[in-house]
C-alpha positions as a Python dict, from the first residue, in 0.01 Angstrom:
ca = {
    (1, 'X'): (0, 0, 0),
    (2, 'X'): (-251, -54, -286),
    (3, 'X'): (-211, 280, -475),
    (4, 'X'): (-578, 262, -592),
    (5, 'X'): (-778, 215, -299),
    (6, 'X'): (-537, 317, -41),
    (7, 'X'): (-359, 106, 239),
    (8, 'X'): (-640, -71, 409),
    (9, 'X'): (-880, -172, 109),
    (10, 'X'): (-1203, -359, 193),
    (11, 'X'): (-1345, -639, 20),
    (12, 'X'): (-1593, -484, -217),
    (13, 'X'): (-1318, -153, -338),
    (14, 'X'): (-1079, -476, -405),
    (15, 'X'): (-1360, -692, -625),
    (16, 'X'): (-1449, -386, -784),
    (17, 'X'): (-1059, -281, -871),
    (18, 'X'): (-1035, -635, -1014),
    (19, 'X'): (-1335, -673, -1180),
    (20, 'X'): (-1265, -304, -1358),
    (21, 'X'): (-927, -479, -1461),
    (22, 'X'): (-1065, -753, -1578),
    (23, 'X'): (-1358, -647, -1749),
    (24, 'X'): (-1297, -671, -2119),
    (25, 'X'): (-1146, -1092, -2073),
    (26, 'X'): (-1488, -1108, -1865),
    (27, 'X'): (-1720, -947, -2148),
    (28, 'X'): (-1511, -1147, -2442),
    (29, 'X'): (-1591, -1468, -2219),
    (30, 'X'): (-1937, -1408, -2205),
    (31, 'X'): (-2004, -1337, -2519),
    (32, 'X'): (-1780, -1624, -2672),
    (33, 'X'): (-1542, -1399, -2822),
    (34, 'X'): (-1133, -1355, -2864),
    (35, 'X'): (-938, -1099, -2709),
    (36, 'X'): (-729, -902, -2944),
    (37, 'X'): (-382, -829, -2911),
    (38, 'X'): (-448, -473, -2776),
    (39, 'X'): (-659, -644, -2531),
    (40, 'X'): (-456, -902, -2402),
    (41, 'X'): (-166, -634, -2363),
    (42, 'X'): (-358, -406, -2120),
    (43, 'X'): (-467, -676, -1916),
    (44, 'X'): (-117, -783, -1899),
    (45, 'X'): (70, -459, -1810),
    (46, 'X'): (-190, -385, -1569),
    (47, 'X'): (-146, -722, -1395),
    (48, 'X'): (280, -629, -1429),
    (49, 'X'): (181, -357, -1208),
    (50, 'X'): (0, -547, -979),
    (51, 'X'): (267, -780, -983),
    (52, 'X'): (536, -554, -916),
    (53, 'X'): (372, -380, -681),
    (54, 'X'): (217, -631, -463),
    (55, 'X'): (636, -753, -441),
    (56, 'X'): (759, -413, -314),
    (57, 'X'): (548, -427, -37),
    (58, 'X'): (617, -796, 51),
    (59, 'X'): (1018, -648, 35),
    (60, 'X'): (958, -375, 247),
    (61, 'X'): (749, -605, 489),
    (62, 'X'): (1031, -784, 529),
    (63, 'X'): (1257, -551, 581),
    (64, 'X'): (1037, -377, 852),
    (65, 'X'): (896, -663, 1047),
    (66, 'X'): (1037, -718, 1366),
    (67, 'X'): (866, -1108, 1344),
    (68, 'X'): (1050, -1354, 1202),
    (69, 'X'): (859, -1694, 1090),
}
């Protein structure tokens, strides 16, 4: 389950939760500028999170899926 937009997100709450995230590399590309450290660092533990999320519910897929490929 996506704990910001729930278990069943649709396409535009999932472009907007990853634009939001993404925002300040987007605004710092567009106006040919560098990231700072701080930055870089946000976008990076909030990706973590993603990350980390996105593989506990692959695991507990797994473990609850009857279907086996």
């Amino acid at each position: 389950m996506n704990p910001i937009t729930g278990e069943s997100p649709s396409v535009a709450k999932m472009f907007f939760v990853k634009t939001a995230v993404l925002w300040p590399a987007i605004q710092s590309d567009r106006e040919r500028q560098t990231l700072d450290s701080e930055d870089i660092n946000s976008i990076n533990l909030i990706m973590a999170m993603v990350v980390g999320n996105n593989y506990n519910v692959w695991r507990g897929a797994e473990r609850n899926c009857s279907k086996r490929g």
